[in-house]
N, C-alpha and C positions, 0 to 999 in steps of 0.2 A: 504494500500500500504506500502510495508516496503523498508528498507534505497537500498536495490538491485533495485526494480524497478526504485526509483528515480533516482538513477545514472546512469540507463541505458535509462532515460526517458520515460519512459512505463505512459500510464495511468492508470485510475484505472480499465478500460475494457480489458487490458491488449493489449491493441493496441501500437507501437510507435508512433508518432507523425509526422512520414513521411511516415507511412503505410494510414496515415487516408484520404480520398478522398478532394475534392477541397471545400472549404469552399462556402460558399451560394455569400459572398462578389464577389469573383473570377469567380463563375456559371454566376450570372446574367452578368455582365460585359464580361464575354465572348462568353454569347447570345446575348448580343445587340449586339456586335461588330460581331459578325458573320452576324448577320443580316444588317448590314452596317446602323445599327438605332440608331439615338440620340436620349438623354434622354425625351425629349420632342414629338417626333415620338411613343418611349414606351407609356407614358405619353397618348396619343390621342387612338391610340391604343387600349389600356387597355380598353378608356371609363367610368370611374370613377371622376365622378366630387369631390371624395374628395383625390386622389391619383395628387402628384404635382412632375414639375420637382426636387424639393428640395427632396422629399420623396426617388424618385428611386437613387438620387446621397448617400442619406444615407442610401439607399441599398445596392449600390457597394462600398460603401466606411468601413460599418459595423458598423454605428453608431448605427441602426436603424435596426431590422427585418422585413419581413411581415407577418403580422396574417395568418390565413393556409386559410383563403376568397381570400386572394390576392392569396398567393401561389399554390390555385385552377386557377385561372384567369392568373396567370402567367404560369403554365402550358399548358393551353391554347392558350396563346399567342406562345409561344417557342415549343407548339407542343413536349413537353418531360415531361413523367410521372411526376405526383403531389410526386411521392414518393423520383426521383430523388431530386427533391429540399428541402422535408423535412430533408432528408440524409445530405446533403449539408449543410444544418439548423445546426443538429444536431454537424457536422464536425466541423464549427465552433467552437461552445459551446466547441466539445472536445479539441480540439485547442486553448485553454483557449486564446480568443483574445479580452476575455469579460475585462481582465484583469486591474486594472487602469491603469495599463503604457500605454498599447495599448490603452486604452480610450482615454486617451489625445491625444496622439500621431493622433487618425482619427480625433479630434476634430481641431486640428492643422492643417491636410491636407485639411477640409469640409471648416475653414475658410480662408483658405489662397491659398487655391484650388493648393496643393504641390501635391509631391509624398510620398510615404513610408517614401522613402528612405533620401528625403530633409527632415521631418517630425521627423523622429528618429535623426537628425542632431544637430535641432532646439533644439529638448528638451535635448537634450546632455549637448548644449549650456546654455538650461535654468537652469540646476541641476546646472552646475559650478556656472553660477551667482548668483545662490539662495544661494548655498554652501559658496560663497565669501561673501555677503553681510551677512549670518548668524554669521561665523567667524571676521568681521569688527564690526558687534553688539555686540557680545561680549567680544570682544576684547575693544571697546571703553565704556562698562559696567564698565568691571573690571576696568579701568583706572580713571573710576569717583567713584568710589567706594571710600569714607572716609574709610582709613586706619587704622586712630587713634581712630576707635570703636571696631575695631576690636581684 
């Protein structure tokens, strides 16, 4: 990829990044809800004694994938091709939301059960106060520093 595509935001399939379809995150969460089904309704549903309400929330939230076993049986369920959701999978990944920023940021929503958008707030929050106390450490280093070795 050269310095044009990135400026223009292109990836390396030469897609934009608002041409590319709905991420898997976004899919599932918009079948349940279509279906007027909580996560635990999916969950019974499914029939998978090892598939849990915890599993499908770090589905919709993008912690978490499903192996292409589940994403056969989630087909099933949703009644819309297996290939739709591989797509979706894949949208994702192009959508680089694998990224560490966005890692934390769904880790933050999963535990404190936020939104995105409170989620991107927090960690805003958190860079400053990391950034302050880094600045206060070494600002109070230098100041215990013997002088007169130097």
């Amino acid at each position: 990829m050269n310095n044009f595509d990135k400026v223009n935001g292109e990836n390396k399939m030469g897609k934009n990044r608002k041409e590319l379809g709905e991420g898997i995150e976004q899919l599932l969460t918009r079948l349940r809800k279509e279906n007027n089904w909580s996560r635990v309704e999916v969950v019974s549903k499914l029939n998978n004694k090892q598939i849990t309400e915890k599993d499908i929330k770090k589905w919709e939230i993008g912690l978490k994938y499903p192996d292409l076993d589940m994403i056969y049986e989630l087909s099933g369920l949703y009644q819309i091709p297996s290939e739709e959701l591989i797509q979706a999978k894949n949208n994702s990944y192009e959508q680089g939301l694998a990224s560490i920023n966005m890692y934390t940021i769904k880790w933050i929503c999963y535990f404190f059960n936020v939104s995105m958008h409170v989620a991107m707030v927090l960690m805003v929050f958190l860079y400053a106060f990391l950034l302050i106390f880094a600045l206060w450490f070494f600002v109070t280093m230098l100041s215990s520093v013997d002088k007169s070795k130097i």
